[in-house]
C-alpha positions as CSV (number, residue, x, y, z in Angstrom):
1,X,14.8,-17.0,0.3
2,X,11.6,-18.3,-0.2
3,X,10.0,-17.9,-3.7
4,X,6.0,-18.1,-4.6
5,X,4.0,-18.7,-7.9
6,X,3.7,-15.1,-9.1
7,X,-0.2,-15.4,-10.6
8,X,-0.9,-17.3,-14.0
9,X,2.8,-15.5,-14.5
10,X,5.1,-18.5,-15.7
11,X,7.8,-17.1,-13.0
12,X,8.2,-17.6,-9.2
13,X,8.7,-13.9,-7.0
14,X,10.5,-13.9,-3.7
15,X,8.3,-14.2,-0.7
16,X,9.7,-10.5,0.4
17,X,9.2,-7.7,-2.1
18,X,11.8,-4.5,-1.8
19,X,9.2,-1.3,-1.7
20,X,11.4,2.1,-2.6
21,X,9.6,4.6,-1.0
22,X,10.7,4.5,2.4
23,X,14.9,4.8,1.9
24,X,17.1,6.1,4.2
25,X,17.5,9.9,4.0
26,X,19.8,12.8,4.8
27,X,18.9,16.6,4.4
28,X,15.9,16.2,2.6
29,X,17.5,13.7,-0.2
30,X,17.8,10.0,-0.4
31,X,21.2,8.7,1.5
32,X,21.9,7.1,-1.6
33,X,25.0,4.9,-0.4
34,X,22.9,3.5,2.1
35,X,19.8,2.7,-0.2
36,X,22.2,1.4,-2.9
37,X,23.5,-0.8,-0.6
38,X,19.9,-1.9,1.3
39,X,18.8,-2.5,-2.5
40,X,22.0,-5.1,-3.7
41,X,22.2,-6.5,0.1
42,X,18.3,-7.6,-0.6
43,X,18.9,-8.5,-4.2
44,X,22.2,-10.4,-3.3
45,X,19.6,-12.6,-0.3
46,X,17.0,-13.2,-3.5
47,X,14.8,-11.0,-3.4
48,X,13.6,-10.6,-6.6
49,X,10.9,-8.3,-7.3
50,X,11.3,-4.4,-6.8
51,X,8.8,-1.7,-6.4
52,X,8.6,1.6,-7.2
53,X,6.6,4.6,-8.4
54,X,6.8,8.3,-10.1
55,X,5.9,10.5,-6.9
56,X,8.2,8.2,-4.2
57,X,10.5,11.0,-2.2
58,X,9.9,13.5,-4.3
59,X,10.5,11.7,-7.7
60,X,14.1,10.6,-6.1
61,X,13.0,7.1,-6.4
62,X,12.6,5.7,-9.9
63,X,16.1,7.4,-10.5
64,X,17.9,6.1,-7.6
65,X,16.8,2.6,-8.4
66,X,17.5,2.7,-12.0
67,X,21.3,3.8,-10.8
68,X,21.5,1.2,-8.2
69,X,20.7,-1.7,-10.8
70,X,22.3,-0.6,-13.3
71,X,25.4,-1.5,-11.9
72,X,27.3,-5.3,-11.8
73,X,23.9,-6.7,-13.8
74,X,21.6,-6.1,-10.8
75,X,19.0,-5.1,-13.2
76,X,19.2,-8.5,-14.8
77,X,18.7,-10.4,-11.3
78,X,15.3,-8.8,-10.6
79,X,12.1,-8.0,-12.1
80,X,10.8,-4.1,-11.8
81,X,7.4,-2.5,-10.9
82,X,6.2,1.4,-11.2
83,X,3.4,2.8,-11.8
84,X,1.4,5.4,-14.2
85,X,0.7,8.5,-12.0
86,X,-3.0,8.6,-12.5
87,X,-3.6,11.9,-10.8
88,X,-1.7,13.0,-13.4
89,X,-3.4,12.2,-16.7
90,X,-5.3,14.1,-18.0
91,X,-4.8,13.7,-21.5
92,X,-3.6,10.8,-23.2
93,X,-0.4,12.4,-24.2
94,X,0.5,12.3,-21.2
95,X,0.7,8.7,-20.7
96,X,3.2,8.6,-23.2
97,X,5.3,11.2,-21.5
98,X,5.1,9.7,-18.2
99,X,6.2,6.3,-19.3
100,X,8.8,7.5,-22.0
101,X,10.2,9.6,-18.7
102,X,9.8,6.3,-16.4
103,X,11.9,4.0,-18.3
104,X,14.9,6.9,-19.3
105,X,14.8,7.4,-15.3
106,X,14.8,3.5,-14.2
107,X,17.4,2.7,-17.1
108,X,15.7,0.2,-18.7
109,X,14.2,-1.0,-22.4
110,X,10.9,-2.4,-20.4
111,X,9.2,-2.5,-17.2
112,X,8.2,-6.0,-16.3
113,X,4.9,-4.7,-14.2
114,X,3.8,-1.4,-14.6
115,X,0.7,-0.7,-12.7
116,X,-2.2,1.9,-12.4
117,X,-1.3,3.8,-9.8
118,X,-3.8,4.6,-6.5
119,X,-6.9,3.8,-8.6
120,X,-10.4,4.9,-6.7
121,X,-13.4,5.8,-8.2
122,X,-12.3,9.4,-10.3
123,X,-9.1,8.2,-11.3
124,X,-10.7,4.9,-12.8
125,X,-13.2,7.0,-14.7
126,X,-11.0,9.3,-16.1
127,X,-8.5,6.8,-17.3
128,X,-11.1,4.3,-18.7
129,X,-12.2,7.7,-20.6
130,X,-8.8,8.2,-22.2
131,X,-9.1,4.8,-22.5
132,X,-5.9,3.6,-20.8
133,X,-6.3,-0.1,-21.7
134,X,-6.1,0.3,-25.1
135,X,-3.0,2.6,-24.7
136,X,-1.6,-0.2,-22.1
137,X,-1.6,-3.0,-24.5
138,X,-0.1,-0.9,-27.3
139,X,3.2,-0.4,-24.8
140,X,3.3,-4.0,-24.4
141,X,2.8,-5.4,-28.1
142,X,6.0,-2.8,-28.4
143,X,7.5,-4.2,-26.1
144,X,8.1,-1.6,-23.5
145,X,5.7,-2.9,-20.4
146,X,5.7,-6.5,-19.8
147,X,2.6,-6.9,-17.5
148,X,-0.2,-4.6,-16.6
149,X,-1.6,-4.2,-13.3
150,X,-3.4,-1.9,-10.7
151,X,-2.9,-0.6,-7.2
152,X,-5.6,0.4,-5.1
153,X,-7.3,2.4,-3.0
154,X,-11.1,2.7,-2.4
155,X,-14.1,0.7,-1.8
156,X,-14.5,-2.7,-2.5
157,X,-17.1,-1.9,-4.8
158,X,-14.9,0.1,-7.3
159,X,-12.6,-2.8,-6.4
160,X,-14.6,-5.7,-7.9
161,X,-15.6,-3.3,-11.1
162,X,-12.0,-2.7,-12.0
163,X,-11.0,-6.3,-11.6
164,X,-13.9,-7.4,-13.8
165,X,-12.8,-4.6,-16.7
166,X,-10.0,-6.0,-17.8
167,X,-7.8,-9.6,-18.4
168,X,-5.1,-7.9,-15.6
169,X,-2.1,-10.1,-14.4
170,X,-1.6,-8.7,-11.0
171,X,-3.2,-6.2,-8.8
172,X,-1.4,-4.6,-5.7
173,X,-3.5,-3.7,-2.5
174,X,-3.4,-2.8,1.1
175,X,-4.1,-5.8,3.4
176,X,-2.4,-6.6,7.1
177,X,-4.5,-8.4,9.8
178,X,-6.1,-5.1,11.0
179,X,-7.3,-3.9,7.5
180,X,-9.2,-7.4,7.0
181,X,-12.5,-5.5,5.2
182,X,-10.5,-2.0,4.5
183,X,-10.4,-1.1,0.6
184,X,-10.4,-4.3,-1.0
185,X,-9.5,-6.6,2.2
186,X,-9.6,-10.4,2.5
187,X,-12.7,-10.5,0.1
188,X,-10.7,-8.3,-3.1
189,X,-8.0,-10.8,-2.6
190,X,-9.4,-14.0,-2.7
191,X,-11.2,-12.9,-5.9
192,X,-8.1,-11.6,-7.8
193,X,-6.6,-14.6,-6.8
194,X,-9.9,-16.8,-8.1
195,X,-9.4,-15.4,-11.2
196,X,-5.5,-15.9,-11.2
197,X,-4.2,-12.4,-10.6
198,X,-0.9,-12.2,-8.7
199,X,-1.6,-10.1,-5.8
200,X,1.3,-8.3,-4.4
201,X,0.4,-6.6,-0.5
202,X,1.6,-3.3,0.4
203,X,0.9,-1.3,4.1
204,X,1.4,-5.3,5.9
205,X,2.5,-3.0,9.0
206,X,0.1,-0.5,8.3
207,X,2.6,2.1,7.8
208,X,4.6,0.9,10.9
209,X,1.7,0.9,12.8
210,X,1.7,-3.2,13.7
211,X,5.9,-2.8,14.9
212,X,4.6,-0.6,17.6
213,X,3.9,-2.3,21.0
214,X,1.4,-0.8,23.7
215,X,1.7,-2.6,26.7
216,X,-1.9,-4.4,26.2
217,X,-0.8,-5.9,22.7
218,X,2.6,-6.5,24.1
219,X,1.4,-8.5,26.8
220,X,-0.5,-10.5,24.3
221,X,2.3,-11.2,22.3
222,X,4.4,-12.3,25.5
223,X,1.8,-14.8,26.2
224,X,1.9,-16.0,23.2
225,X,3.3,-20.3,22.9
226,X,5.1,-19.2,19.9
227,X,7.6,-15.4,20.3
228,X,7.9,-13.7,17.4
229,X,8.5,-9.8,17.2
230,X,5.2,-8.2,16.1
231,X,7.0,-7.2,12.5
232,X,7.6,-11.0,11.8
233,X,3.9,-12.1,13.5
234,X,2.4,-9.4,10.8
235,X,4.5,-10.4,7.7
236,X,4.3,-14.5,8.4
237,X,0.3,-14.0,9.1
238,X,0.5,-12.5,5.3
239,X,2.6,-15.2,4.0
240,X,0.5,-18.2,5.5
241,X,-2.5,-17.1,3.1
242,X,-1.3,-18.9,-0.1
243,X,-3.4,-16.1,-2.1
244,X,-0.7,-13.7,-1.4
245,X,2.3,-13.4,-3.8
246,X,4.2,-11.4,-2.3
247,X,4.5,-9.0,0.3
248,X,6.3,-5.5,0.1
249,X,7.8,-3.9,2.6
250,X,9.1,-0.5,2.2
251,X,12.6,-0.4,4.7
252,X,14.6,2.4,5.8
253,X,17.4,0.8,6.7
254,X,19.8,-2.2,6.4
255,X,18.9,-3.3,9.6
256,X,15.4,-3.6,8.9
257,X,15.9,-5.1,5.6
258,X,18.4,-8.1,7.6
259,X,15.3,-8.7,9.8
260,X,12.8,-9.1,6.9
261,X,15.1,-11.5,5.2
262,X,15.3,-13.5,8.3
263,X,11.6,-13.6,8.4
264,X,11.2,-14.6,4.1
265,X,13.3,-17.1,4.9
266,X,11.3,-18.5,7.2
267,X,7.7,-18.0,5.3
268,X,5.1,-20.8,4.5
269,X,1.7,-21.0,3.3
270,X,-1.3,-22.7,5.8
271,X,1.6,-23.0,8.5
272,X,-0.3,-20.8,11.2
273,X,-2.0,-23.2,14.1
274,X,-4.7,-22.9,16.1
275,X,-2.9,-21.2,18.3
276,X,-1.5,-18.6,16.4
277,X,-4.6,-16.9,14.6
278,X,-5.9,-17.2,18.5
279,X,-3.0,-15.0,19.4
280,X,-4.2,-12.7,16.1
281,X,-7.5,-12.2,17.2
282,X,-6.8,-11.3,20.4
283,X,-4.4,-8.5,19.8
284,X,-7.1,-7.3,16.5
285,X,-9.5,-7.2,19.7
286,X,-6.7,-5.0,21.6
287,X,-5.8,-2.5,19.3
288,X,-9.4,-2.2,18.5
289,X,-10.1,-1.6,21.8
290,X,-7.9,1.4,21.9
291,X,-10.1,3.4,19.3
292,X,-11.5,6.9,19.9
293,X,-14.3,6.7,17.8
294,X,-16.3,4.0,17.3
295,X,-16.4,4.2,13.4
296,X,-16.4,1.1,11.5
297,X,-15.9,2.9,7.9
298,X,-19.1,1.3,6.4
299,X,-19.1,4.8,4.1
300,X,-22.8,5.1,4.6
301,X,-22.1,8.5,5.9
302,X,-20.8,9.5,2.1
303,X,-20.7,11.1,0.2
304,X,-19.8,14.4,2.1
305,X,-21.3,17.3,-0.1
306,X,-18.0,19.3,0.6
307,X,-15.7,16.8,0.0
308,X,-14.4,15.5,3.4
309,X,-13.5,12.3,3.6
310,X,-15.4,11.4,7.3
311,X,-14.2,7.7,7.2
312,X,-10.8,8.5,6.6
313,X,-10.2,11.1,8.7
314,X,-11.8,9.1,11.6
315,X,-9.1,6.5,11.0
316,X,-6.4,8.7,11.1
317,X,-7.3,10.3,14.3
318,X,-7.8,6.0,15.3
319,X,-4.3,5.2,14.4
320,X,-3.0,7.8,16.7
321,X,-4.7,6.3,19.7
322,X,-4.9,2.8,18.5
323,X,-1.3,2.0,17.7
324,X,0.7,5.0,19.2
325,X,0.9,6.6,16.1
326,X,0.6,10.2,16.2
327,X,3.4,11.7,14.1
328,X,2.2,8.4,11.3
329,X,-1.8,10.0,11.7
330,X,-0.7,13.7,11.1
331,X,1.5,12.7,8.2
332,X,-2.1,11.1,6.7
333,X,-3.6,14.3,7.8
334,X,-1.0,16.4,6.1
335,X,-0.7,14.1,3.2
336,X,-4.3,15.2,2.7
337,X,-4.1,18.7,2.3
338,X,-0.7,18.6,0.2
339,X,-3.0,15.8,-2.2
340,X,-5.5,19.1,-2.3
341,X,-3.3,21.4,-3.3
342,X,-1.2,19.7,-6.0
343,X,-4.4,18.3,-7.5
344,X,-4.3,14.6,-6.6
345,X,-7.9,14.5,-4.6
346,X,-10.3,17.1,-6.0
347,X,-11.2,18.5,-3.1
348,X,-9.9,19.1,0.5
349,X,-10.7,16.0,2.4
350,X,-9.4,16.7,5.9
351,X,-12.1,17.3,8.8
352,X,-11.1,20.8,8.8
353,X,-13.2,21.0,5.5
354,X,-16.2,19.9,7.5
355,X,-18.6,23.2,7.8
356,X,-21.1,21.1,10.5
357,X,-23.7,21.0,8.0
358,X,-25.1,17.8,9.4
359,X,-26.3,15.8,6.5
360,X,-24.1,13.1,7.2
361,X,-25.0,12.7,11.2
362,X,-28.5,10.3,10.6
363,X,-26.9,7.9,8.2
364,X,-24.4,7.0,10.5
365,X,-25.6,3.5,12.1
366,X,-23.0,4.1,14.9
367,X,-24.8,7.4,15.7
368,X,-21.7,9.2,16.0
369,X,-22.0,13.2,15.8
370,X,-19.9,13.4,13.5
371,X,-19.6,17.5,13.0
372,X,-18.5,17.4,17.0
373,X,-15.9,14.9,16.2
374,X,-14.4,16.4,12.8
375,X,-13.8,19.5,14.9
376,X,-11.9,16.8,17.1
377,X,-10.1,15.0,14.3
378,X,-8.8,18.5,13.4
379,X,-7.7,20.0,16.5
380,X,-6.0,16.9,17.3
381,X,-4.3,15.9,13.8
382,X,-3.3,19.7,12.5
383,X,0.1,21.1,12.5
């Protein structure tokens, strides 16, 4: 294993981070034999930093991991994230309750990074409100959170306000080598990392999306001086950035988590050539190419006064045709609604909220009619 400066953090993390929300399964409920032994067969190679979070398969997570290290003193060989449901709070009691319940379920005295969970623009507001921060540092003067973080997920904007708010340690976000200006991108990294934040990458396959292998990206990567399978191109172009600390990936089986071990262990920093961000750029130009609507999610179309997310929807019904990914883009669009109606978004941000009111059509620089294509997005991505 290879093992990376972890921020200002006096401690060095393994190149490969284990993400828990992606185990195994079997009728509905975590295989835990097989996670268990994912998890130790990971910890046992060195990897030494695992993530989880309250909501992860239907709150099966946190207490499956808190099982699997608690046994033969894998909880002393590893350092462990989760995260405050923000969706969630709504008062500050129930901070309290949520972490009280988080470290009962993981087995543990402390969590050594406990992060903000999903933070965007409402969740930030509301939290700052109940002022969170304050609560935050309380937990760790008592010693039950180590170091504080944030995970995100909205415009860079909201991005570069949250990172200015607060003396943070680390800050997770969603970065692969098609999501270079997406949420905080290549820009929200670099500046965490200016200001000596460990930043921890989740999504570096886009959700799977960059193992997939249409025949014109394939072809690409056949050409290519160098072979590599598209998993390892995607994780070592992560790794070569010496701003990233480390990269999760959430596996689903001990196959996949042999492969990604293979890969750490073959990680560097400013090791890509010429040649290999040429082969990068050519297969960003071929996925791209693949889109069905030409939206570039510049949000200028936003806000929708009914509450539909256009950008996001349009890059649902993108993955799909992009990357092969249909069953991956009506998960998104089904994530959606189920966020509606257990009260995580506040409103109902799939395209089958659009009423075709029109508003948004003349902001969009594209000039895409937008009220034609949500019908589209929803015919295509409903169930």
């Amino acid at each position: 294993m290879n093992y990376r400066q972890f921020g200002r953090i006096d401690w060095n993390v393994s190149a490969l981070g284990f993400g828990c929300m992606r185990f195994p399964e079997k009728d509905n409920q975590i295989d835990e034999p097989a996670a268990v032994r994912m998890l130790h067969t990971a910890i046992d190679a060195g990897v030494n930093y695992i993530d989880t979070a309250w909501p992860y398969h239907n709150e099966q997570s946190e207490p499956l991991v808190g099982r699997a290290l608690a046994e033969n003193g894998y909880r002393q060989k590893v350092r462990l994230a989760t995260k405050l449901p923000s969706w969630s709070v709504h008062k500050a009691e129930d901070m309290d309750r949520f972490l009280h319940e988080q470290l009962k379920r993981l087995q543990t005295e402390q969590i050594d990074f406990y992060l903000l969970h999903t933070l965007n623009r409402e969740y930030w507001d509301r939290l700052t409100r109940l002022d969170v921060l304050s609560w935050a540092e309380k937990k760790i003067a008592q010693g039950k959170i180590a170091h504080l973080g944030f995970s995100f997920h909205d415009e860079y904007s909201v991005f570069a306000e949250i990172l200015a708010a607060y003396d943070w340690d680390f800050c997770q976000i969603q970065y692969n080598y098609m999501n270079l200006t997406h949420q905080a991108g290549r820009r929200g990294l670099k500046e965490a990392a200016k200001k000596g934040l460990a930043v921890v990458i989740m999504e570096p396959l886009l959700g799977g999306s960059l193992a997939k292998t249409p025949e014109s990206v394939q072809k690409i990567w056949d050409d290519a001086p160098v072979q590599r399978t598209p998993v390892d191109w995607a994780l070592q172009w992560l790794w070569d950035q010496p701003e990233v600390s480390v990269v999760l990936s959430g596996m689903s089986s001990l196959e996949q988590v042999e492969q990604n071990l293979a890969a750490a262990a073959s990680s560097g920093t400013e090791s890509y050539t010429e040649s290999d961000h040429a082969t990068i750029k050519a297969v960003q130009q071929a996925f791209s190419s693949r889109a069905t609507i030409p939206c570039t999610t510049c949000g200028y179309c936003m806000p929708c006064p009914h509450g539909v997310d256009i950008p996001r929807n349009f890059t649902a019904y993108n993955k799909a045709t992009m990357f092969d990914a249909v069953a991956e883009a009506k998960g998104e669009y089904r994530w959606m609604r189920e966020s509606f109606e257990r009260g995580i978004a506040p409103a109902d941000q799939r395209a089958a909220a659009c009423i075709a009111c029109g508003e948004c059509e003349p902001k969009c620089p594209q000039h895409i009619p937008i009220s034609t294509r949500m019908a589209e997005v929803d015919a295509f991505l409903r169930e």
